[in-house]
C-alpha positions as CSV (number, residue, x, y, z in Angstrom):
1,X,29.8,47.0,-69.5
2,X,27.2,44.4,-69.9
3,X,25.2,44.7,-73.2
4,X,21.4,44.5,-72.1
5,X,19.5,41.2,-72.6
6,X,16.2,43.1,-73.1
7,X,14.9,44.2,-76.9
8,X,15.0,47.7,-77.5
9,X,11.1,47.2,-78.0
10,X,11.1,45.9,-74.3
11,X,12.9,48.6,-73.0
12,X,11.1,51.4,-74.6
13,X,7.6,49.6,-73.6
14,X,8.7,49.4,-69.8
15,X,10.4,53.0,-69.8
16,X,6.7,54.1,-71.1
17,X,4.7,52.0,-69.3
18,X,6.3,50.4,-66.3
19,X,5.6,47.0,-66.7
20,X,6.4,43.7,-69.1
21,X,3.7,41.1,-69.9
22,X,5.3,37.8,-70.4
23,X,2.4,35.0,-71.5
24,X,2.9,31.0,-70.7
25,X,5.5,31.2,-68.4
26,X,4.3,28.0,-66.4
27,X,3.0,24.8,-67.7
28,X,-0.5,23.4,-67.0
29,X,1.1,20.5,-65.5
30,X,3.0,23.1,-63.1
31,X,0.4,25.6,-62.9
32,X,-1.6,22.6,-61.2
33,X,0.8,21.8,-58.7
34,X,1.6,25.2,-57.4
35,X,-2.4,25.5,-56.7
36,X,-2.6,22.2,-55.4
37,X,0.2,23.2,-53.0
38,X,-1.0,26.7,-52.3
39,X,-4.2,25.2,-51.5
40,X,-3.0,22.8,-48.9
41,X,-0.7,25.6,-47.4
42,X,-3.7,27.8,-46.9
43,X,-6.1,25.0,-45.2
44,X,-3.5,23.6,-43.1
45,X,-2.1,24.9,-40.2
46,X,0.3,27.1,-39.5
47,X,2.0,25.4,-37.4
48,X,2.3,22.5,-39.7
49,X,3.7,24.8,-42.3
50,X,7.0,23.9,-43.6
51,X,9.5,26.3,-42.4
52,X,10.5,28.6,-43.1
53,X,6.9,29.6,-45.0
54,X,4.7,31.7,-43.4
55,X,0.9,32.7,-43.5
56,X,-0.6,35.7,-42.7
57,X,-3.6,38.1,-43.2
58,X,-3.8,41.5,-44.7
59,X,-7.1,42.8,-43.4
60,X,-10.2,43.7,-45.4
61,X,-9.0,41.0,-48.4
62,X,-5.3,39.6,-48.5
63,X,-3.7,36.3,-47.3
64,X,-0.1,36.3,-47.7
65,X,2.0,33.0,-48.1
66,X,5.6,34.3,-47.5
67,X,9.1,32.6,-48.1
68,X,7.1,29.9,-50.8
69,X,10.3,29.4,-52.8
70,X,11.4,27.5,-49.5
71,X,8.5,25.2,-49.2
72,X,8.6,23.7,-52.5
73,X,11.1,23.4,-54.9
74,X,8.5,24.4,-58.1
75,X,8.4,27.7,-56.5
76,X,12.1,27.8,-56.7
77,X,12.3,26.9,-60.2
78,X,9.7,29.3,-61.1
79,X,12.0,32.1,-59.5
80,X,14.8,31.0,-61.7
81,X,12.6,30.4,-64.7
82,X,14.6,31.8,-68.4
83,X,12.2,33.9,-69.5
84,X,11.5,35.7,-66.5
85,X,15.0,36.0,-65.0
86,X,15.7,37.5,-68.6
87,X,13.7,40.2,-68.2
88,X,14.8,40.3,-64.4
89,X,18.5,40.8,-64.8
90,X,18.2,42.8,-67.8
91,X,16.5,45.3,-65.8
92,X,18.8,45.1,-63.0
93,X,22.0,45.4,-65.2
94,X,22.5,41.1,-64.8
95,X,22.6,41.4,-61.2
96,X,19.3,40.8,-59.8
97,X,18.8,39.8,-56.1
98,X,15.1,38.2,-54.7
99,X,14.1,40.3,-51.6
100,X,11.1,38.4,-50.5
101,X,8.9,36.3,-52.5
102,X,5.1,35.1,-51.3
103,X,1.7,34.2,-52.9
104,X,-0.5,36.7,-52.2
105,X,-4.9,35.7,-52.5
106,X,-7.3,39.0,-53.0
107,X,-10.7,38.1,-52.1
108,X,-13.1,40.5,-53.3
109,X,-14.2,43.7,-50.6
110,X,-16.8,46.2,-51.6
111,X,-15.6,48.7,-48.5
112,X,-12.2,48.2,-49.1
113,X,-10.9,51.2,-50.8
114,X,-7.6,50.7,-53.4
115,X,-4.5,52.8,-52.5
116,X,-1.3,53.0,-54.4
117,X,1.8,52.3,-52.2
118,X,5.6,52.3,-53.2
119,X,7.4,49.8,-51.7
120,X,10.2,50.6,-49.6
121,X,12.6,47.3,-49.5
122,X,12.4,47.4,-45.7
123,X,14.3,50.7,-45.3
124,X,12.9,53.9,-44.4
125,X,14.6,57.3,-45.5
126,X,13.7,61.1,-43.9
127,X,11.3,62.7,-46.7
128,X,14.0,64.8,-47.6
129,X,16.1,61.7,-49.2
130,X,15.5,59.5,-52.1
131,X,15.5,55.6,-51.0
132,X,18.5,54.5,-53.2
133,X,16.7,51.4,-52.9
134,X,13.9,52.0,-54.8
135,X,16.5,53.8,-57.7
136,X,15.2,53.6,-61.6
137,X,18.1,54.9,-64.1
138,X,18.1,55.0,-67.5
139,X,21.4,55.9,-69.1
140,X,24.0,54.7,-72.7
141,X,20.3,52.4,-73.6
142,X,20.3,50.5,-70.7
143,X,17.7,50.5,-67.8
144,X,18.5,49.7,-63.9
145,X,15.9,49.4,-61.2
146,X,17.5,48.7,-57.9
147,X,13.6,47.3,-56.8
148,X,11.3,45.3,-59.2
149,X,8.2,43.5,-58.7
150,X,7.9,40.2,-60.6
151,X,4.2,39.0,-60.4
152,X,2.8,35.8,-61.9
153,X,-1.2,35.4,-62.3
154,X,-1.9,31.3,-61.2
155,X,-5.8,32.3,-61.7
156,X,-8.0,34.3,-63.6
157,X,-7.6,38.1,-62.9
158,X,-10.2,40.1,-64.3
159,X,-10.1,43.6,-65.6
160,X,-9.9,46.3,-62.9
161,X,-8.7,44.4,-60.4
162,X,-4.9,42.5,-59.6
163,X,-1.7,44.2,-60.1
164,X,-1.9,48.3,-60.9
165,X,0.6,50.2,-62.7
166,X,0.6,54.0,-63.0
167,X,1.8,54.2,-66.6
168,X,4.6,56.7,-67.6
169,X,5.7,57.5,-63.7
170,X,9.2,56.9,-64.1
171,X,9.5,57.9,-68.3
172,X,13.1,58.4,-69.3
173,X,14.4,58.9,-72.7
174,X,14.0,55.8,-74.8
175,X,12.4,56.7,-78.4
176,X,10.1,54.5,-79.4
177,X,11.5,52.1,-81.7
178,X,9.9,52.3,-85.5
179,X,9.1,48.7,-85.7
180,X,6.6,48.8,-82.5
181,X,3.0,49.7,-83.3
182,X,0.1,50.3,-80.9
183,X,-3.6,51.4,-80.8
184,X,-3.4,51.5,-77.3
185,X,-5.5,54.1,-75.3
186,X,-3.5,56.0,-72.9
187,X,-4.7,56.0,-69.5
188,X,-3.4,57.2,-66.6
189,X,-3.7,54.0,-64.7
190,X,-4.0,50.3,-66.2
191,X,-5.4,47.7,-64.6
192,X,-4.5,44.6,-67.0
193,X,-6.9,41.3,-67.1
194,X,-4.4,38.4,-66.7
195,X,-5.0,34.4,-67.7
196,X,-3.4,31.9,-65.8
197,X,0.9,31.2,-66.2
198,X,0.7,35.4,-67.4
């Protein structure tokens, strides 16, 4: 078996929590062109999109760019980036797999009401089963999720809005390691401000 890539404090933090910050993933220079090309994507049309990307709209306050690894190759290399495919296959035992991968804009919606949702990789189980698709193990020190989300902030997100965890849904049995120290209020859902590359 594989030894894990991922620090014991890194695996105890996501077992708690259910997420893994990694800061200055992308480079200004980069950061500049994947808004440059976002940007152009969303004011063209579709029609003149380069296949295979999409566009579509989430109704009150999403635009969805899907398949964006395809339309330029700095999405590409940001998929296959070290530091992030790290963390990536070391949750996924070194065998991770990219099930779809878009840009997603949130414009801000005062009636829209927030919602938690699992996804469900496209395959949909009686509610008597357990989508083996959506698996999170923990076993021998190593973690395996079968269905991941790897998000990257290109813009300012402020607090209370973005990407939403519900920490400690999936707690297993890592200790927490003696060298890791926190002040950290516990709350039962975190909603983190992100910079830019996050």
């Amino acid at each position: 078996m594989t030894k894990s890539i991922l620090t014991e404090e890194e695996k105890w933090y996501f077992d708690l929590h259910g997420f893994l910050i990694l800061k200055d993933v992308i480079t200004a220079k980069n950061l500049k062109q994947m808004l440059n090309t976002i940007q152009n994507w969303l004011e063209m049309d579709e029609l003149d999109l380069p296949p295979p990307v999409t566009r579509g709209r989430q109704e009150p306050c999403k635009t969805h760019i899907n398949n964006i690894q395809y339309g330029d190759k700095i999405f590409q290399d940001l998929a296959m980036d070290p530091q992030i495919l790290r963390v990536v296959a070391g949750l996924t035992m070194n065998s991770p797999r990219l099930f779809h991968y878009n840009f997603t804009i949130m414009t801000k919606d005062d009636q829209a009401k927030g919602s938690f949702h699992r996804d469900d990789s496209g395959f949909k189980f009686p509610p008597d089963f357990r989508n083996p698709h959506n698996d999170y193990q923990v076993g021998n020190g190593k973690i395996y999720c079968s269905h991941i989300a790897t998000w990257v902030a290109l813009v300012d997100v402020p607090r209370n809005t973005g990407f939403c965890v519900v920490p400690g849904s999936h707690k297993s049995s890592f200790q927490r390691p003696k060298t890791y120290r926190s002040n950290m209020i516990h709350q039962h859902q975190l909603r983190s401000p992100f910079k830019p590359a996050t």
